[in-house]
C-alpha positions in Angstrom: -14.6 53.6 -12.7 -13.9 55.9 -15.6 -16.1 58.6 -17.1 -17.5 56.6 -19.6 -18.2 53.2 -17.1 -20.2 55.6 -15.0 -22.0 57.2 -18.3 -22.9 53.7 -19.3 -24.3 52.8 -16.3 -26.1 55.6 -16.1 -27.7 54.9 -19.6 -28.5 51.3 -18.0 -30.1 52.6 -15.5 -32.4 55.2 -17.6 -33.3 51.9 -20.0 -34.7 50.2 -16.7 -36.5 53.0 -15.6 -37.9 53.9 -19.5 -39.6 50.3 -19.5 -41.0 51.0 -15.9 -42.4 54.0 -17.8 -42.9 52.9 -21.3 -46.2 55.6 -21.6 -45.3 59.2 -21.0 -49.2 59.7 -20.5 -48.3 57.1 -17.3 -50.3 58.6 -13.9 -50.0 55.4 -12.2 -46.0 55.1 -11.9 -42.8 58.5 -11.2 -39.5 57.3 -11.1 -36.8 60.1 -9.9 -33.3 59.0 -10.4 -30.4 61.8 -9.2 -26.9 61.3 -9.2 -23.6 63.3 -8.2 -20.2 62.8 -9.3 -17.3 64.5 -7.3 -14.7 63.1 -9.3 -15.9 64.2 -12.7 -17.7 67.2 -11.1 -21.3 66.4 -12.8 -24.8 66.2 -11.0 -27.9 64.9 -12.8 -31.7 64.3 -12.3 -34.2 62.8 -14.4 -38.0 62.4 -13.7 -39.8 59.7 -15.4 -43.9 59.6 -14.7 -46.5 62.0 -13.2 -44.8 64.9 -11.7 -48.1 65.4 -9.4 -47.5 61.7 -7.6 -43.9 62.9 -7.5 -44.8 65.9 -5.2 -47.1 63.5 -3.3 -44.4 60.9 -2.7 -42.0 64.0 -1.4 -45.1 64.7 1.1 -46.0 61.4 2.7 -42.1 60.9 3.0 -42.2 64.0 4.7 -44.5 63.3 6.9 -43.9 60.1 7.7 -39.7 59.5 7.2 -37.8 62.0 9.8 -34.6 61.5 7.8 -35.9 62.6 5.1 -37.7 65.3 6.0 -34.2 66.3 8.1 -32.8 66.2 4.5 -35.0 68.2 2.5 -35.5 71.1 5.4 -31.2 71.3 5.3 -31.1 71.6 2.0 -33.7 74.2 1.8 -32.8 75.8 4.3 -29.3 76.0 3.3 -29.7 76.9 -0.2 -31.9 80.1 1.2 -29.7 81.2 3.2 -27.0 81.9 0.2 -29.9 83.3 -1.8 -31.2 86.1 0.1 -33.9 87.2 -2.8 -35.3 83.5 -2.8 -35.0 83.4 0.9 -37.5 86.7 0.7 -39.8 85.5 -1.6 -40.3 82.1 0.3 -40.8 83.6 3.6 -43.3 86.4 2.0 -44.6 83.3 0.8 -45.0 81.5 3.8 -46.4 84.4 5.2 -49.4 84.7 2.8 -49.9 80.8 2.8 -50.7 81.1 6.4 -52.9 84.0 6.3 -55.1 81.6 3.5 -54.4 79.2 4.9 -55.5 80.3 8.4 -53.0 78.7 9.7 -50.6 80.3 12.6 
């Protein structure tokens, strides 16, 4: 596929996923498409919906999918590891999440 096949196909897809979310004000429905192209070197995301069930579709997948929580906890922990601010700032974080928390 060329550049512009995998553009339009991209559009394609986004026109599918607008009617799934015709209503920006839309709580009931989230719709996250991502997509990586080595060949042309371009990554994209787009989030359709209520960001809030987003994060709660992340969570139950996390606690309920092991490959995808294997996923998510490599590429966090990866990514920290070659940011050594972030990596700081999560784990100070952490730290005061579990003192509110209560949590050891």
């Amino acid at each position: 596929m060329n550049k512009e096949e995998k553009t339009n196909l991209d559009l394609d897809i986004m026109n599918l996923v607008n009617k799934l979310i015709e209503d920006p004000t839309n709580t009931k429905d989230v719709v996250m498409y991502m997509r990586g192209d080595k060949e042309f070197e371009t990554a994209s995301i787009n989030i359709r919906g209520d960001i809030q069930l987003m994060a709660s579709v992340f969570q139950y997948h996390l606690d309920n999918n092991p490959a995808f929580k294997q996923l998510m906890l490599s590429i966090l922990g990866s990514w920290l590891t070659q940011n050594p601010i972030d990596e700081k700032m999560f784990l100070n974080g952490l730290e005061m999440a579990k003192k509110t928390l209560s949590v050891n």
